[in-house]
N, C-alpha and C positions, 0 to 999 in steps of 0.2 A: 830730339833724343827720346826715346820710349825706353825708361824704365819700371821693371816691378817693384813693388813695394810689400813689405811687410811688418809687422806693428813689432816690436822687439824693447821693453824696456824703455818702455817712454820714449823711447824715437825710432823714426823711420830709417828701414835701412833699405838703400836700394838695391833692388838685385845687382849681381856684379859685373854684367855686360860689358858695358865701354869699358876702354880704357884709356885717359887722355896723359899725356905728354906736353909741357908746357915748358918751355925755357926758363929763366930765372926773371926777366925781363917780361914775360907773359905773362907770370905769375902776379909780378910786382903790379902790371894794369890794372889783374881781374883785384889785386885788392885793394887799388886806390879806386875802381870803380863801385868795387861791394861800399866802400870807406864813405862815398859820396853817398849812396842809397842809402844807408844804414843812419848817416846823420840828419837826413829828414824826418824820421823818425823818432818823435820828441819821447816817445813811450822807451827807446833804448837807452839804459845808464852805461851800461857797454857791453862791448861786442867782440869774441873772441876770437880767432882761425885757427884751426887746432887740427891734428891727425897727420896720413898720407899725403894732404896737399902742400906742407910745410916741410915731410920728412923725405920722402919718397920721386924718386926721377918720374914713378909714375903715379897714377892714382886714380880712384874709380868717380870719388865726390871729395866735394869740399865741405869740410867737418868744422860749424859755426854756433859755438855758445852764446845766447843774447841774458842778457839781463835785464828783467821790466821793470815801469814803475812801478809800483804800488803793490798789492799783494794779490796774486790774479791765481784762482782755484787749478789745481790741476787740469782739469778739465777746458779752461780758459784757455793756458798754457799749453797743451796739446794743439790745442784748433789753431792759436796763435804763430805754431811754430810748423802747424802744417800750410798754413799761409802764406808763411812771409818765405819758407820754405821753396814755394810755388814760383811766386813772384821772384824770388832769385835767380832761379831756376833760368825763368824765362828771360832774364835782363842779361843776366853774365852765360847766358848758353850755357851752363857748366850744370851737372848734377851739383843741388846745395843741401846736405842735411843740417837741419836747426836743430837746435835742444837749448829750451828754454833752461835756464843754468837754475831758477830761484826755484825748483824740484826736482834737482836732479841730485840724482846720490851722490856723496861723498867724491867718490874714489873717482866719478866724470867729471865731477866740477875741478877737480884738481886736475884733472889730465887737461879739461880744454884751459884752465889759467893758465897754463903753462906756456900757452901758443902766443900768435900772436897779438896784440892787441888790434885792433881796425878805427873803436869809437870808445872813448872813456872820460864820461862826461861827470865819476865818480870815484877817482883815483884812490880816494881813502878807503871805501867799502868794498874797491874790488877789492885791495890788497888786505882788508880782514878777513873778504872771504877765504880767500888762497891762504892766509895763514889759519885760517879754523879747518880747511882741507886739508893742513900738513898736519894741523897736533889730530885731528883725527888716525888720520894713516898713522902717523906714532902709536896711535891708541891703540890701534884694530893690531898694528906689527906686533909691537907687545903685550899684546894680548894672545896672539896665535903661539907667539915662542916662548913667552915664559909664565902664560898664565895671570899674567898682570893687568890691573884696570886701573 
């Protein structure tokens, strides 16, 4: 696969070339196969599947939230997610964008909780996170319509 890249908001997006098709059942492989990969990796507290790969008959890439340990600089977390990024890439064939979740805005951390889970080796902090994404959006909602904080 040869896609472009371009830097957008903390993650990469790939240009929109391919376009792949996967059955429900093909689906279900690439993510007990990502599920395997993802759990050798002692630094992921968990790990999302989130976007057009979970909603969509088609889809251009597979949209993957990780969560690290420790507390790793933006800068870390870029390189980190262009990484492991790569290396998905290469193992499931599949276009994979990462976004590292412990700096990512609000309103993505809540879009990718929302998917599926893969690796959750932390079930109580994902699910504070996901509820600090929700009273936020309540925040930011009311605040846009009625002027409230």
């Amino acid at each position: 696969l040869k896609c472009s890249s371009m830097r957008f908001g903390g993650m990469f997006m790939r240009g929109l070339g391919k376009v792949h098709s996967l059955s429900p059942s093909e689906r279900s492989q690439i993510v007990e196969r990502l599920r395997r990969v993802l759990k050798s990796k002692d630094e992921v507290v968990f790990a999302v599947v989130f976007g057009s790969f979970l909603t969509n008959p088609v889809f251009h890439d597979l949209d993957l939230g990780v969560y690290v340990k420790g507390s790793p600089d933006i800068l870390d977390s870029a390189v980190y997610a262009e990484k492991l990024s790569v290396e998905l890439t290469k193992r499931l064939r599949l276009p994979v964008d990462v976004v590292v979740l412990n700096h990512a805005p609000m309103w993505l951390r809540l879009r990718a909780l929302k998917g599926k889970v893969v690796v959750d080796r932390d079930p109580m902090l994902r699910l504070a996170l996901k509820l600090a994404a929700i009273d936020n959006n309540i925040a930011v909602f009311r605040e846009r319509t009625h002027g409230l904080r």
